[in-house]
Each structure stands twice: as structure tokens, then as C-alpha cells.
N, C-alpha and C positions, 0 to 999 in steps of 0.2 A: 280835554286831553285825557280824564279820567278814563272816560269812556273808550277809547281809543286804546290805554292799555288792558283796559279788561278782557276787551275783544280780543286780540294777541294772544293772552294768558290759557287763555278759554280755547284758541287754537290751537297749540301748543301742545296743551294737554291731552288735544283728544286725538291727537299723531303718536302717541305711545301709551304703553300700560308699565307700571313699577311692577319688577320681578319680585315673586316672594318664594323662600322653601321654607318646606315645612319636611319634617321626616317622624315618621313612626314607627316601632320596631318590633317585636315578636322573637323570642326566642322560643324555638321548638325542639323540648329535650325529644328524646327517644325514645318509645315505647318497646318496655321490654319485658318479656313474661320468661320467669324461671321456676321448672318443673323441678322438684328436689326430691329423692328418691333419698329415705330415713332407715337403714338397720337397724331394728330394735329387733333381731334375733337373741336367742341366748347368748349365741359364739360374743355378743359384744360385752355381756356383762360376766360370763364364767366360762375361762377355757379351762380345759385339764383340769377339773374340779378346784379351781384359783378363778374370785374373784380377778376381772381384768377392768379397769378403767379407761375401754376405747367409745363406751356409749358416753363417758363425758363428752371426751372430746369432739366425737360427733354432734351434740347437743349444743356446744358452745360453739362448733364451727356453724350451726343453723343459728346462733343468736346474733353472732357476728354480719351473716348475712341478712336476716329482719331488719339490721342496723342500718344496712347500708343501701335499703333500699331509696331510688329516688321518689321523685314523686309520680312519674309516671310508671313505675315497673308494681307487675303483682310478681307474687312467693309463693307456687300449691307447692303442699307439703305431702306424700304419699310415705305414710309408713309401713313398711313394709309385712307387717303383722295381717294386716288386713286384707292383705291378699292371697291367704291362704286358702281360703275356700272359693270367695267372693273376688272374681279377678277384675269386677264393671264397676267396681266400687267409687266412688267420687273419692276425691283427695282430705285427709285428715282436715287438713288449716287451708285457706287461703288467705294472705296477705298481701294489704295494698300499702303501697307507697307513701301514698296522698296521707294514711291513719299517722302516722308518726313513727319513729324508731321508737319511743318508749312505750306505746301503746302496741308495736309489733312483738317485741322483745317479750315483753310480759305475758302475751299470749301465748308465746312459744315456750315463756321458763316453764310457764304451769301447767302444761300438758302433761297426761301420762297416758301411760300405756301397757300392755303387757305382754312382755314380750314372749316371741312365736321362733317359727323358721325364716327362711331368706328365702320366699321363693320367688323367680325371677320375671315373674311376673306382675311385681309390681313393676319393674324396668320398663315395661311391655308396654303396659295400660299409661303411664306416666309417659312416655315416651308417643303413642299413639293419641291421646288428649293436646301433646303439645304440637304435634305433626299437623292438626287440623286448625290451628289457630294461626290470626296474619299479626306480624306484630313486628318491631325494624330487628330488635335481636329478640334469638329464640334460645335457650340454654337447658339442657338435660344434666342434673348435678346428680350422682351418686356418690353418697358418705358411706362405708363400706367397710367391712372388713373380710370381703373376697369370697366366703364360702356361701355361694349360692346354690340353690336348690332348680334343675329346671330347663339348667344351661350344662353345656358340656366346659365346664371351666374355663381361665384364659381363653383358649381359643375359640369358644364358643362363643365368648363375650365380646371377641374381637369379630367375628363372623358377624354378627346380629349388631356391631355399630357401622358394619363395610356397609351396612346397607340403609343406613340413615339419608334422611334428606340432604341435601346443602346448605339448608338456612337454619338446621339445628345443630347447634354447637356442644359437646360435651366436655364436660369435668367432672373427672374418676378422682375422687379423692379414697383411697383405701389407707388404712388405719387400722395400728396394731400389728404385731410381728408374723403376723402369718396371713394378711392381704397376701392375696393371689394378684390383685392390680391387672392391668390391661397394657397393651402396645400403645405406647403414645402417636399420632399421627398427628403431627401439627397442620402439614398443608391441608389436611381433611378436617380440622376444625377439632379435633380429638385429642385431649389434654388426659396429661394420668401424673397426679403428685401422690409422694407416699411418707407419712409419719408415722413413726411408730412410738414415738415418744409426746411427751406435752409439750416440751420446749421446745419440738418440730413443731409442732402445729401451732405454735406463737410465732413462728418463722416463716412459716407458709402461709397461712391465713390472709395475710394482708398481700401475698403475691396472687392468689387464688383470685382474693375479691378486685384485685385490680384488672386481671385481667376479664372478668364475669362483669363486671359492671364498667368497665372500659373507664376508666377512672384515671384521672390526669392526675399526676404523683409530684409530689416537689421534692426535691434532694434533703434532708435535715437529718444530723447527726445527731444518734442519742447520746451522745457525752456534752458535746458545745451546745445544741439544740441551737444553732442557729441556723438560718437559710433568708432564702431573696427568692423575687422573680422580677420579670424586665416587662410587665403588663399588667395594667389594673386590675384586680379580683373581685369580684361581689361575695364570695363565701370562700372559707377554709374552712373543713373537715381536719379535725386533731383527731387520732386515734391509736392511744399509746396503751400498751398492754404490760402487765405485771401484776405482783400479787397487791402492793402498795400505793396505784397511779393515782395522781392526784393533779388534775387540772387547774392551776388557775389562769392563763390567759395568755394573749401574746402583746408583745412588746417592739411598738416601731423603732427602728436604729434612733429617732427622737419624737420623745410624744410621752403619752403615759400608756399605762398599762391597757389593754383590750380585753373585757370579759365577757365571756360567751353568754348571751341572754336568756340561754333556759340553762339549766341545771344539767349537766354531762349526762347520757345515758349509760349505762352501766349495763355492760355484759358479763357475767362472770360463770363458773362452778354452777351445777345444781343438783341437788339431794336425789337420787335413784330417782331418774322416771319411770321404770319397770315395778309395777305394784308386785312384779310375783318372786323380784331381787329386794338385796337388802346390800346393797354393795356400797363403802361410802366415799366421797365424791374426791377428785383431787386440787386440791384448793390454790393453785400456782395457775390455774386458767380465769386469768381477769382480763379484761379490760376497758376502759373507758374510752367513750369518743363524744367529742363537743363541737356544735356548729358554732362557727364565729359569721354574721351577717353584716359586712359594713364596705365602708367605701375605701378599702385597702390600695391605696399609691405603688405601684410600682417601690421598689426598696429591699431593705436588710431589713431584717425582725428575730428575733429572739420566741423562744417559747418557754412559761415561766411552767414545767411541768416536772416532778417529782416521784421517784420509785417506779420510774418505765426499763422495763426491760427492751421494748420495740418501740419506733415511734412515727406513722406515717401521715402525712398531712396532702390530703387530696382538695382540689381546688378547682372552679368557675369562674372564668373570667368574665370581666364586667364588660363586656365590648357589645359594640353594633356595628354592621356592614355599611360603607358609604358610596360614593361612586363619586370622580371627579370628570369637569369635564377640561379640555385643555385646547388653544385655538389655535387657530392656524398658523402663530407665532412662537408656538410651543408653550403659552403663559396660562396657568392653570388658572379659570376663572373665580375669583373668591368674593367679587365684587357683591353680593347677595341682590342690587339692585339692577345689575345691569346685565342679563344675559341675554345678548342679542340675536336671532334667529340664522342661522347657519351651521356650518360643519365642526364638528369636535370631535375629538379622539376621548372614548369612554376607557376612564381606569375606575380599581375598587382597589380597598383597604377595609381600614378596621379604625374606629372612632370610641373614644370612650362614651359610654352608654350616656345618653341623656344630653352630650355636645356636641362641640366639631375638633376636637383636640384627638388629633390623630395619635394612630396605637403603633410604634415599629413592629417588623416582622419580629418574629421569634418562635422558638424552635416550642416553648408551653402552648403552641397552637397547631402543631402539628401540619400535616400537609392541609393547605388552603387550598380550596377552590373555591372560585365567584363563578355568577352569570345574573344577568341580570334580561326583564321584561322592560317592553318601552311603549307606552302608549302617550299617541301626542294627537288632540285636540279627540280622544276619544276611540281614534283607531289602534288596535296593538298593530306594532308591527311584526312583520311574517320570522323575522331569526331573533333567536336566545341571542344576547350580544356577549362574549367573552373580553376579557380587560384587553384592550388596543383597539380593539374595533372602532370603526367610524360611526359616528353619530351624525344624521343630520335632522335640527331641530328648527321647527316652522313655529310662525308666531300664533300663540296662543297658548293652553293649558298642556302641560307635557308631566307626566307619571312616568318611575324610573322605580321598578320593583327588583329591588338587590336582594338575591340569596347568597350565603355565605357559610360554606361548610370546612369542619375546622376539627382535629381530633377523633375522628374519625365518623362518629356518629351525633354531632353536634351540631346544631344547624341556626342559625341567624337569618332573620329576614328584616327589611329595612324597606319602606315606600317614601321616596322622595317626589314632592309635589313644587312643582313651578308655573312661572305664567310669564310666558317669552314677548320680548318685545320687537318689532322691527322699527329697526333706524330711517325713518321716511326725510326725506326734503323737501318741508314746506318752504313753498313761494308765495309772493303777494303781488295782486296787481291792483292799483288804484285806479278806482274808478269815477268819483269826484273829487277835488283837489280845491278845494275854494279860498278865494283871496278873503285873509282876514287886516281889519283897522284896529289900531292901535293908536287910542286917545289917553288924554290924561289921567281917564280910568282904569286902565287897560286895556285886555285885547275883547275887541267887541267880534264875538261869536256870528258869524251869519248863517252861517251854517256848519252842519260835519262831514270830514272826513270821510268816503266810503271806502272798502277794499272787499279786495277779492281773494280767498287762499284756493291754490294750486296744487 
């Protein structure tokens, strides 16, 4: 009889295969190169025979930005001194992402220079370097205080950006009371902010880099310092500015305290970069910013931060793309062993990174879109599928490649691996049937059982 069930068993099994998924994921930040065009003319360190202090601020507005570079964006730095004679000149700095904000930062405190005229030809050269580069965003930054050499002023300046490509984007920062500044054109990608004070550009600054580095912002009050969000995080960016800031860490609505694991990078003030000025520095331009790296819960949190004049907290959500499938009964398949070969209706979402614990919409994600690739037993097939679309899946190995773009230039990829089964109907037909005897021993064996599976 033993024998008999094993046979069965052994049939059985090899009429289906056990579903497995498996999913892997890929976040693909964005590559982005930004061109920064530096006045270090005189006009920024002596107007009207009056030391002026607009070359700080342009100095701290470049440290601000080294900070915030991610890890795929470069920084050329073109100062504008060097383009006096020399218009093919390579760029002062280049910085990468990947080197670190403290190691960017420092680079750029300690540079000097000496300073020249404006002529508008660094714009030119800076501008035509980033024109021939492919990269997903392209930025033309000019720190400024307006009296260029070169250009028919304002309007000349507005002339010569009409004529910029589409995928390079610009921001005019002009600085100091006598910025000539530019026509803002935002449908053309053409930004123009103007400070002329320090406490302007502790107000600007973090509106500048938000929009230059497309940087997802959370609401937090500098008086309560509190705030939420409604989606898991993998990183918080703190970056509070004052002459006093002092980071120590954030606080979940219950837990202990969260402290940042490298030591806050520090941007602040720095002593005349112009070796041939002696002008000295104005010390109300600080500020600190600290990465926090951890597995942030959806929630309230507090931030335990000190002597912030401003305080902006940029964030990464911890998410990966999913796809579900759902049958013909409208019952979304969760069973992980049992997906049986047939028709399904493909949807996508957002799963906390490394599960299957699904993420709600919300608005810290900006407009979503999916589509996903299908390849099943090794064939792709011929259409991108978008969420509703019919799926129909044959037995065997099926690959499900979800993209998922979110925030504008944020992008999710997810490969979901399966191994489909088809529900078959086995039958038996017997083929020997033999009469067995049954003595005081038991049953006396004459022979076995045959069958036949169908």
C-alpha cells in the first residue's frame, strides 16, 4: 500500500510547479550638472570707494550649494576673473557629489582669488561647456552683482538667455543694491531672485536650492520645530541657518532621540577671498546642515535644533515600485503560492523598500507615474503596460519590470520574478486490480496494483 501512495504523490507533484516572487530594486537618482558662474570683480568687494560685503554672500551662497550636492550631480565653478583675457579657459573647481559636502565645502572655503572685471564672457564659455553636455537636468547659475562687461546690460542679458537651449535651465541670483538682475521667465525655465541684504539671502537660499536641486521640502516651523509626513523616509536633510545653529538631532512623537551619524557640515562666513581686498567678512552668514540616515516610520517628530534663524528639512522617501495582480473575481492575488495561469488586471503602487507593506498615495510624492515591462517564459511582450491593463499570464517563468516616477525627477525600478502554475486534471485508470487473501496473518500480497495517469 505504501507503494501505491508514493506513486500518487510523485504524480501530483509533477502536474504543478509552487509560485515563488522574488523582487529587486534600483533607485535611480538623477544626474545633474550645474555650471556656476562666480563674480569676483571689484564692484563686489568696493563700491563708491566703501568696502561692500556682496562677495560674502556670494561665497556662502556657493558653499550652501557644494552642501547640497547629491550624489550623482557635479558643481564647475567659472570665476569670473579668468575670463578676462583667456575666454577657453577650463572652470576654476569642479565638484562632485559622490566626494562628500564636507569635503566639497572646504574646497570652496579655501579658494582665492583676485579679483578683476565682469566680463560676460565667462556667462558665454560656462554656458556653452554646459550646452554640449547630456545629463537629466542642466542649470546655468550666475551670483552677480549685475555690472557686466561685454553685454549691453539688462537687456542684453535677457537677449543672450532668449536664446538658450530648452534643457538648460537658469538662476540669476544678483546681489547687492545695485544688481541690474534680469526678466524672470519662468515658462522658459529662467529664474532671477534678488538680495541685497544678508538676511535676504538666508531667506533665499534654501528657496534657490530647492528649486536647483528639485528637492522634496517638509513643512517645519522654526518656533515649534515640529513636523510629520504620511510615507516612510530613508534620509532627512536638516539645514538650519543662524549665527548660533546647533544641531542635536530629531525626535519621534515616541522613541528617543535620533542623532545624525557624521558630525553636521558647517557652512558659514569666510575671511576676503580676493587676495588684492582686505574687506572683512559679515559673520550673521552661518549655517549648518545634517544628514539623518535611518528607517523613519511615517509620523510626528520634533527637532531638537538651537539659535536657527531658518530651518528647512529636505527628504527621500524610503519606497519601491510594486505591481499587483487581481482576477477575474476582482480578488487581488496575495496567495505567494498560488498564481495560476490566466488573465489579470495589472495595477502598481508604492511598497516600503525591502517588503510588501504597502505605501498610501500622498501628495510627498508628487505626481506618480508607472508602467511596467513583461516578460513571460523569456519572450517580452510587444506594449509598455500602464496600471489597469490586462495581463495575460501562461505557465511558467514571468518577469514584471515596474518603473516608477515620482517628484519629478525621481525614479524607482522594481523586477518582480514569478513561476506560474497551471491547474491541470489528473485522472487514473486502473490497469491491474488483483484479488488479495486475508489470513490470520494478514493480507497476503499477490501482487500490485497498476495505474494509469491521464
Amino acid at each position: 500500500m505504501k507503494k501505491i501512495l508514493s506513486v500518487l504523490f510523485v504524480l501530483l507533484l509533477s502536474c504543478s510547479a509552487v509560485q515563488s516572487r522574488q523582487a529587486s530594486a534600483v533607485t535611480n537618482l538623477p544626474t545633474r550638472v550645474i555650471h556656476l558662474v562666480y563674480d569676483d570683480s571689484g564692484s563686489m568687494y568696493e563700491t563708491g570707494n566703501k568696502d561692500v560685503d556682496t562677495w560674502c554672500q556670494a561665497k556662502y551662497s556657493m558653499e550652501v550649494f557644494a552642501a547640497m550636492l547629491g550624489e550623482n550631480d557635479t558643481l564647475k565653478i567659472y570665476y569670473m576673473s579668468d575670463y578676462e583675457k583667456d575666454t577657453k579657459k577650463a572652470p576654476r573647481l569642479t565638484l562632485q557629489g559622490k566626494d562628500g559636502a564636507a569635503e566639497n565645502v572646504k574646497k570652496l572655503h579655501d579658494q582665492k582669488t583676485v579679483a578683476g572685471n565682469t566680463p560676460f564672457a565667462s556667462v558665454k564659455k560656462a554656458y556653452s561647456d554646459l550646452q554640449s553636455l547630456s545629463a537629466d537636468e542642466k542649470w546655468l547659475v550666475i551670483l552677480t552683482d549685475g555690472e557686466f562687461q561685454g553685454v549691453g546690460g539688462k537687456e542684453g542679458i535677457d537677449e543672450y538667455l532668449a536664446g538658450k537651449s530648452s534643457d538648460v535651465k537658469v538662476m540669476f541670483l544678483g546681489m547687492g543694491p545695485n544688481a541690474d538682475g534680469i526678466t524672470q521667465k519662468s515658462s522658459q525655465d529662467i529664474f532671477y531672485v534678488k538680495a541685497e541684504t544678508n538676511s535676504q539671502i538666508l531667506s533665499q537660499i534654501t528657496g534657490i536650492c530647492t528649486r536647483i536641486f528639485n528637492s522634496n521640502r517638509l513643512d517645519v516651523s522654526a518656533s515649534s520645530k515640529n513636523f510629520s509626513f504620511d510615507i516612510p523616509m530613508s534620509e532627512l536633510i536638516v539645514f538650519a541657518q543662524g549665527a548660533n545653529v546647533d544641531i542635536a538631532g530629531i525626535k519621534p512623537e515616541s522613541g528617543k532621540l535620533i542623532k545624525c551619524a557624521k558630525s553636521p557640515v558647517k557652512v558659514m562666513y569666510s575671511d576676503c577671498d580676493a587676495t588684492n581686498y582686505k574687506n572683512k567678512p559679515t559673520k550673521d552668514l552661518v549655517g549648518s546642515m545634517a544628514t539623518f540616515i535611518d528607517d523613519f516610520a511615517a509620523g510626528n517628530y520634533t527637532l531638537d535644533v538651537s539659535g536657527a534663524e531658518t530651518i528647512e528639512i529636505y527628504y527621500k522617501p524610503n519606497i519601491e515600485g510594486a505591481a499587483y495582480l487581481t482576477d477575474a473575481n476582482g480578488q487581488e492575488v496575495t496567495d505567494a503560492e498560488n498564481l495560476e495561469d490566466g488573465e489579470y488586471v495589472l495595477t502598481f503602487g508604492f511598497v516600503k523598500a525591502g517588503t510588501d507593506e504597502k505605501v498610501a498615495e500622498s501628495k510627498l510624492l508628487g505626481d506618480v507615474t508607472y508602467s511596467a515591462k513583461v516578460i513571460n517564459n523569456g519572450t517580452l511582450h510587444d506594449k509598455v503596460y500602464a496600471s489597469g491593463d490586462l495581463l495575460k499570464v501562461e505557465e511558467g517563468t514571468l518577469q514584471i519590470d515596474v518603473t516608477a516616477n515620482y517628484l519629478e525627477y525621481n525614479t524607482v525600478t522594481t523586477q518582480l520574478y514569478y513561476s506560474v502554475f497551471r491547474n491541470k486534471t489528473v485522472t487514473f485508470e486502473v490497469l491491474d486490480n488483483p484479488s488479495y487473501t486475508v489470513d490470520s496473518e494478514g493480507i497476503v500480497e499477490n501482487s500490485e496494483i497498476r495505474i494509469k495517469a491521464k
